[in-house]
C-alpha positions as CSV (number, residue, x, y, z in Angstrom):
1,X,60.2,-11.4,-64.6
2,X,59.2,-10.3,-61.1
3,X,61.6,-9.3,-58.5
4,X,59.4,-10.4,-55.7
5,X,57.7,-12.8,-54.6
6,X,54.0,-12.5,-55.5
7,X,52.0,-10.5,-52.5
8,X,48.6,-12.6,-53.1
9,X,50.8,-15.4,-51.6
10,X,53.3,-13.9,-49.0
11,X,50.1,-13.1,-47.2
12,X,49.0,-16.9,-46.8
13,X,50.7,-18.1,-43.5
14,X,51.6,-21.8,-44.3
15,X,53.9,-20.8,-47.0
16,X,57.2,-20.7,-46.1
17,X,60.9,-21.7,-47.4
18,X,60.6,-19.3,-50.2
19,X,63.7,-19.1,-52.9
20,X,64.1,-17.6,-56.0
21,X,65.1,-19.9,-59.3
22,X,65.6,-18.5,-62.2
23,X,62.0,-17.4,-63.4
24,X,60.5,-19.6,-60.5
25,X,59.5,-19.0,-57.0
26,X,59.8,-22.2,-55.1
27,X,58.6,-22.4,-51.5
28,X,56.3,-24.8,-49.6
29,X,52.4,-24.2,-48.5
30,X,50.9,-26.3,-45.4
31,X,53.8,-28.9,-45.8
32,X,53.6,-29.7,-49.9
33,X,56.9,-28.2,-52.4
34,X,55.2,-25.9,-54.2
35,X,56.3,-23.2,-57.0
36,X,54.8,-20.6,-59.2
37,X,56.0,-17.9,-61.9
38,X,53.9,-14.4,-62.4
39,X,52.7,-13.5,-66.1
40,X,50.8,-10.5,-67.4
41,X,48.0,-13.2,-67.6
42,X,48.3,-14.3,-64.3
43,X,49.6,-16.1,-61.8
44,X,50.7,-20.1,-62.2
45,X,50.9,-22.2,-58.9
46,X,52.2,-25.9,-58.9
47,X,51.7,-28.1,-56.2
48,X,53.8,-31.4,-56.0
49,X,51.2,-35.0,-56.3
50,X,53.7,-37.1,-54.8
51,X,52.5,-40.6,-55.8
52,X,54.0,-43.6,-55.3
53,X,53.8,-44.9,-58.7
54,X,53.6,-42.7,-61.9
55,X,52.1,-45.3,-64.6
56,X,50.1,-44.0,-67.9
57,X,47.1,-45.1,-67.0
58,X,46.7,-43.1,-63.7
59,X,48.2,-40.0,-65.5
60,X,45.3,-40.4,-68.0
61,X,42.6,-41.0,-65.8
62,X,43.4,-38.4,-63.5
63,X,44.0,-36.1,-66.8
64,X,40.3,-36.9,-67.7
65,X,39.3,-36.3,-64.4
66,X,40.5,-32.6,-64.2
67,X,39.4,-32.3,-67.9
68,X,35.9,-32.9,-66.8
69,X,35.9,-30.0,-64.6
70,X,33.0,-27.6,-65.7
71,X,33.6,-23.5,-65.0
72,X,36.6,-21.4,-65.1
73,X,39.1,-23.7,-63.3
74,X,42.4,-23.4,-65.1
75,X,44.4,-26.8,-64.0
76,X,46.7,-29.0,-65.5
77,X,49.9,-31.6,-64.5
78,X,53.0,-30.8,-65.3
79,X,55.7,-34.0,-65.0
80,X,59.3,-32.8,-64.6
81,X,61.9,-35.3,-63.5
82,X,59.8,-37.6,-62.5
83,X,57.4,-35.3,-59.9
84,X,54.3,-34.8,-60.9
85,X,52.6,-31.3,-60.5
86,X,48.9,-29.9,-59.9
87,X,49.5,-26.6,-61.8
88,X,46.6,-23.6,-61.9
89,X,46.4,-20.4,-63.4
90,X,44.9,-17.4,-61.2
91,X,43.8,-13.9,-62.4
92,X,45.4,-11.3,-61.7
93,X,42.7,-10.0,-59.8
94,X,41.1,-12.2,-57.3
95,X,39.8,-10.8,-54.4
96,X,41.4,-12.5,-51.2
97,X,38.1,-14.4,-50.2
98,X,38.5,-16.0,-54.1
99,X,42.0,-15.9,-53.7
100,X,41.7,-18.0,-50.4
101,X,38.9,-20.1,-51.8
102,X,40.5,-21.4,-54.8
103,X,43.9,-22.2,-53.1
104,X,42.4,-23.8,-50.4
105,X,40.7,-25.7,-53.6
106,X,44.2,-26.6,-55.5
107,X,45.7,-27.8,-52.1
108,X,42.8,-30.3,-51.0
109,X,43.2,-31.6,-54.7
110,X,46.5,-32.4,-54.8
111,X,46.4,-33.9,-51.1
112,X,43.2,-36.4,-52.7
113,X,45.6,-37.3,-56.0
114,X,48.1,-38.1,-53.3
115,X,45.7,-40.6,-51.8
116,X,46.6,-39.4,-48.3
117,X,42.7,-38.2,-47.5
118,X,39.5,-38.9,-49.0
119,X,37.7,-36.6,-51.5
120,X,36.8,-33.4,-49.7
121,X,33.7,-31.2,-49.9
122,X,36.2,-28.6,-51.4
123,X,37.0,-31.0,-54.2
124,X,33.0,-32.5,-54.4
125,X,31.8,-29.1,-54.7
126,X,34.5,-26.8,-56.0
127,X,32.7,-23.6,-54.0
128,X,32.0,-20.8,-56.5
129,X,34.3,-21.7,-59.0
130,X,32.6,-24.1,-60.6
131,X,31.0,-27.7,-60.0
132,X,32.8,-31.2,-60.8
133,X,31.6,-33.0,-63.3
């Protein structure tokens, strides 16, 4: 378990309220609860999808949706106690441009699932981690 809290994203400057729980780092990044835990395979960030309603057929379709993402993107949703979360798995070694890039890519993706803005070129295109299907 790691003492500290992960350097790859201390160094991002909208993260703040950072507090230890348990195994989990929880903290907020440009305004969304946020948390991640550090592994020998990597690091796992979750971003909170606050929806207004949580029904089965918008957890499938948006399930699909990320499922039909073609590369090396490593997302998935996580539901615990009702909160739904955008989680992704980074390698251990990104350099801070990819580091930045993919992020950046995680955060306008769970602000679209929100339905707060409209699909972004970051979510249309998906830089150079791979293309949307």
């Amino acid at each position: 378990m790691a003492t500290k809290f992960p350097s790859s994203l201390a160094s991002v400057e909208s993260v703040s309220n950072v507090e230890r729980r348990g195994a989990r780092w929880n903290f907020e990044i440009a305004g969304v609860q946020a948390w991640c835990c550090e592994f020998s395979q990597g690091l796992c960030v979750a971003l909170s999808v606050e929806c207004k309603s949580l029904d089965d057929a918008w957890v499938e379709k948006a399930s699909l949706w990320l499922a039909s993402v073609r590369g090396g993107i490593d997302d998935a949703f996580s539901i615990e106690e009702d909160r739904l979360w955008l989680v992704r798995r980074y390698e251990t070694e990104l350099a801070s441009a990819e580091w930045e890039l993919r992020l950046n890519q995680q955060l306008a993706i769970a602000d679209w699932l929100t339905g707060r803005h409209a699909r972004t070129e970051a979510i249309a295109q998906a830089g150079k981690v791979g293309t949307w299907a």
